[in-house]
C-alpha positions as CSV (number, residue, x, y, z in Angstrom):
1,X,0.0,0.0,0.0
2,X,1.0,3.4,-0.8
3,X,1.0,6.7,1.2
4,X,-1.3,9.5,-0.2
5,X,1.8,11.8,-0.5
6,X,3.7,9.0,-3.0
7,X,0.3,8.7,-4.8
8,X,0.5,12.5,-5.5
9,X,-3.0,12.9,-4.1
10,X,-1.6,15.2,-0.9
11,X,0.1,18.1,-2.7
12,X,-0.3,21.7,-1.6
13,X,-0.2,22.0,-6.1
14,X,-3.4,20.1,-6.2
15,X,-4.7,17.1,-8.0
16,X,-6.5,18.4,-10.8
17,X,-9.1,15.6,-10.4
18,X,-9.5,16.1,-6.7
19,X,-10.0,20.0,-7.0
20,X,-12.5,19.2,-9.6
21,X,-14.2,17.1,-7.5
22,X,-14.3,19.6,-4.6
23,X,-15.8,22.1,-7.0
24,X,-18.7,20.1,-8.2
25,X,-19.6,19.9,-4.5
26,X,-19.6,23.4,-4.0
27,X,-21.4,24.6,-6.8
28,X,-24.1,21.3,-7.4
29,X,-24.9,21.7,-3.4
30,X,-26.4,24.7,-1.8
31,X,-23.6,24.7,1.4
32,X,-21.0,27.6,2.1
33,X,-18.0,24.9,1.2
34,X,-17.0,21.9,-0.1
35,X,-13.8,19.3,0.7
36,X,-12.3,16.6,0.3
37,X,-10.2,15.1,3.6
38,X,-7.7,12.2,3.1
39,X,-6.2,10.8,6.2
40,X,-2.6,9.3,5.8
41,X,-0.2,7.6,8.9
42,X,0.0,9.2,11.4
43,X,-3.6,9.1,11.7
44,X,-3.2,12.8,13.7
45,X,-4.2,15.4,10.7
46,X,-6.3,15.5,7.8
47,X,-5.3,17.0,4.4
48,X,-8.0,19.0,3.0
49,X,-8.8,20.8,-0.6
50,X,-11.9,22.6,-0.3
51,X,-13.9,25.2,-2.4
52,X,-17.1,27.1,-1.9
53,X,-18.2,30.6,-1.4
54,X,-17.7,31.4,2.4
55,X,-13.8,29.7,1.8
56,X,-10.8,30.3,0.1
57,X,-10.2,27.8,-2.6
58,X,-7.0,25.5,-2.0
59,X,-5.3,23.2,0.1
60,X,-4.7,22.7,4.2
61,X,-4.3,20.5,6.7
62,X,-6.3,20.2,9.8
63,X,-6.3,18.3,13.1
64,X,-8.3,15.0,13.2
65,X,-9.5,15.6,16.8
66,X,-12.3,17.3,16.9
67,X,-13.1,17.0,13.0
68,X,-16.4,15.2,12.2
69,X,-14.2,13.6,9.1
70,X,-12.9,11.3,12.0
71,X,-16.2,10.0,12.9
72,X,-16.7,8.8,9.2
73,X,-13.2,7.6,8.8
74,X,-13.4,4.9,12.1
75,X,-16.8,3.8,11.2
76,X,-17.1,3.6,7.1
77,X,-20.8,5.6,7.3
78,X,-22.1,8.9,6.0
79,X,-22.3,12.0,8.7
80,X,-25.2,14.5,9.1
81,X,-25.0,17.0,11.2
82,X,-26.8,20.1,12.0
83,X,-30.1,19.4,11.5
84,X,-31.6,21.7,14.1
85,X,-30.2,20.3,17.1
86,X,-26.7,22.0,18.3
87,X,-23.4,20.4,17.3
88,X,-22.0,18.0,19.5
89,X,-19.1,19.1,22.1
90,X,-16.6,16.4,20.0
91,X,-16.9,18.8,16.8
92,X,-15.6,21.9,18.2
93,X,-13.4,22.0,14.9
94,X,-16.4,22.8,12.7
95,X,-17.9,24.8,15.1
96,X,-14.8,27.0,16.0
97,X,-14.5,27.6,12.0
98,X,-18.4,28.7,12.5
99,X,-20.2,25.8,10.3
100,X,-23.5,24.6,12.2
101,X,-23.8,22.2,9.6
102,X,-22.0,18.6,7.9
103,X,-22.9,16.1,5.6
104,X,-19.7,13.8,4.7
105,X,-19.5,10.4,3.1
106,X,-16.4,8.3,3.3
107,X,-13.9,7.4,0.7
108,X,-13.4,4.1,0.9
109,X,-9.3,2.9,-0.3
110,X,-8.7,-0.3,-1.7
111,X,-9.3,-2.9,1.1
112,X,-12.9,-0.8,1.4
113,X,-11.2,0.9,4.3
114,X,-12.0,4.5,5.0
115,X,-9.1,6.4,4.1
116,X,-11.1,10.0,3.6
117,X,-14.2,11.5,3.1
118,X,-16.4,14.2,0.7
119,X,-18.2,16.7,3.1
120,X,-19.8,19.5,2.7
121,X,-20.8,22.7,5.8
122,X,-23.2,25.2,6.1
123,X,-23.1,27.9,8.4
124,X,-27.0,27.6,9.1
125,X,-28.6,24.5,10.6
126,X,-30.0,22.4,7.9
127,X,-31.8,19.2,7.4
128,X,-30.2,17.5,4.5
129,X,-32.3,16.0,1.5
130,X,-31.9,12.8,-0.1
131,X,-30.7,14.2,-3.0
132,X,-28.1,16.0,-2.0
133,X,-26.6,12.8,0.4
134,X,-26.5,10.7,-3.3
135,X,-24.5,13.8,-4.7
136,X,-21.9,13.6,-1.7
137,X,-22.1,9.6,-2.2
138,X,-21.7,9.7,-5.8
139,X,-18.6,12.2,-5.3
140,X,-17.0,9.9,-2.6
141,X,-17.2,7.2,-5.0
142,X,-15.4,9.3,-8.2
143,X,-12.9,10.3,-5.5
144,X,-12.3,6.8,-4.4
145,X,-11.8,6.0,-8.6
146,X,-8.9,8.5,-8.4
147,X,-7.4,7.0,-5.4
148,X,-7.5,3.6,-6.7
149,X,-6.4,4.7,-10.3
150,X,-3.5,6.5,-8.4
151,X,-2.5,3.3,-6.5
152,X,-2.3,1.3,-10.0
153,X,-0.7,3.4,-11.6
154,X,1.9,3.7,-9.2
155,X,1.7,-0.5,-8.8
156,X,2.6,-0.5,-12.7
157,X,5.4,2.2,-12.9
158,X,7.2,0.2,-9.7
159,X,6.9,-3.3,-11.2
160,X,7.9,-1.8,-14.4
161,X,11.3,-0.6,-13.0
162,X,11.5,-4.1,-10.9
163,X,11.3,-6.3,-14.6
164,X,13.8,-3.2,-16.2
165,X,16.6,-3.8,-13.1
166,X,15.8,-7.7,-13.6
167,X,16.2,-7.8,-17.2
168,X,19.2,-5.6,-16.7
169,X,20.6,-8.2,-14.3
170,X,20.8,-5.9,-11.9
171,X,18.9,-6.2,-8.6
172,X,15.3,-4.5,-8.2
173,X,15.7,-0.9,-6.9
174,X,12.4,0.1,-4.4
175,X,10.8,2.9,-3.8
């Protein structure tokens, strides 16, 4: 298994698809923002892209504790939040950066762990539809594609310089 950061996927440049991905949630769901969180050892801090129109577009990292990402990452389920009631105590993350309102869905990595999730915050309390939780689902599963595709990619390109350095008669060089 590869990190995120050897996959490419945690880079302060962006991942065009990931970016992309964030957008669509922004602008097809009626929140203030968008992201995308992918979680990589140590499991202390999230790296986040997110977009939207109460945030500045672009790339961060922010604590696990406190983040309702973490909630969806150790149990594998979708996350509403908001919907009337106040937040919990255990997301004073999203209620420090004044969101009263989350909706993620995980991103599942290729053992069908959780190794992320899609969410999306709105500043007012809001009960979220139907529709929009099969937009978030449907963007966790494109942004699980990309994670994937990323992974095989780089599962190719190493075995590729493993048959070169055999061929070669050399030994095979990791990494």
């Amino acid at each position: 298994m590869f990190a995120f950061e050897d996959l490419g996927l945690i880079d302060p440049d962006g991942d065009a698809t990931l970016d992309m991905l964030v957008e669509l949630a922004a602008h097809r769901l009626p929140v203030d923002a968008a992201a995308i969180s992918l979680i990589d050892a140590p499991r202390d801090r999230f790296a986040v892209r997110r977009a939207g129109p109460a945030v500045e577009r672009g790339f961060g990292w922010a604590p696990a504790e406190g983040a309702p990402c973490t909630v969806v990452m150790e149990t594998g389920r979708p996350l509403a939040l908001g919907g009337g009631e106040p937040l919990e105590a255990r997301f004073a993350l999203l209620r420090r950066a004044g969101f009263a309102a989350y909706l993620g869905h995980p991103i599942l990595g290729p053992a069908q762990d959780p190794v992320g999730a899609v969410f999306a915050v709105c500043r007012s309390p809001r009960v979220w539809s139907g529709e929009e939780r099969r937009v978030l689902a449907g963007l966790a599963e494109l942004a699980r594609t990309r994670v994937l595709l990323s992974a095989a990619l780089r599962t190719v390109l190493e075995l590729g310089r493993e048959r070169d350095a055999a061929a070669a008669g050399g030994r095979p060089a990791r990494g």
